[in-house]
N, C-alpha and C positions, 0 to 999 in steps of 0.2 A: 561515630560511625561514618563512615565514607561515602556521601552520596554519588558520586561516579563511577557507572563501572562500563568494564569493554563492552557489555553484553552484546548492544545496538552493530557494536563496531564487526565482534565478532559472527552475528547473522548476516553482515552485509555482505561479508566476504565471503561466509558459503555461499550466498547468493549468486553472488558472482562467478565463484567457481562451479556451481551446480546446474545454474538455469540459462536456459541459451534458446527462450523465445520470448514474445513479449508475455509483462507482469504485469498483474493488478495489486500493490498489498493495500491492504485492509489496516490502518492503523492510526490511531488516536495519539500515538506518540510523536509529541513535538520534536523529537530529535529528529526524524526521517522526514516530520511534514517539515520542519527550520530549514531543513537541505534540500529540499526536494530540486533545485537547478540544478546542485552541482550532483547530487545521485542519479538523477534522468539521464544527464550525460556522461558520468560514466558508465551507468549501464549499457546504454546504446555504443559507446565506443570500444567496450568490452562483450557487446555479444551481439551490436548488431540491428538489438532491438529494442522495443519500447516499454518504459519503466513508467506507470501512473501508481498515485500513493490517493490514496480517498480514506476520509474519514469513516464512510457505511459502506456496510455491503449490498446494499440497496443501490449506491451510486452506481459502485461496483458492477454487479448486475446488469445494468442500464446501459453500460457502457458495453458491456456484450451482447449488448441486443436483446436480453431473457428481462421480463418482468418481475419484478419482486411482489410477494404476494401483500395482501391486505397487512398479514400479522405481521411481516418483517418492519413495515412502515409503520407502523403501530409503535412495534416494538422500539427502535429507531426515533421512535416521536416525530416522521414527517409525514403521521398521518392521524388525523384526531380523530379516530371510527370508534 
């Protein structure tokens, strides 16, 4: 069986072709987190704007200013409650 496939390749470029302000993705996948230099700048020189990749959605969150609640960090495990 083939462990390679476009998939990654192929969202990146809707990406690209669809989104035209800045992103947050949400993704535990080492293929977008491995690249993250060279995708940050292409996206910013394809749209402009700014492309962060976080592993939580909690990071995520925080980084737009909105709180994550108790249960997401819970959830998440950076929060022992």
């Amino acid at each position: 069986m083939r462990k390679d496939t476009v998939g990654d390749e192929l969202i990146w470029e809707m990406i690209l072709d669809r989104v035209h302000d800045d992103l947050i993705l949400v993704s535990r996948d080492t293929t977008y987190r491995n690249h993250v230099t060279f995708l940050t700048r292409e996206y910013r020189e394809g749209t402009g704007c700014r492309l962060g990749i976080e592993g939580n959605i909690s990071v995520a969150l925080q980084q737009m200013g909105v709180e994550p609640s108790g249960a997401l960090l819970r959830i998440e495990g950076r929060c022992r409650r």
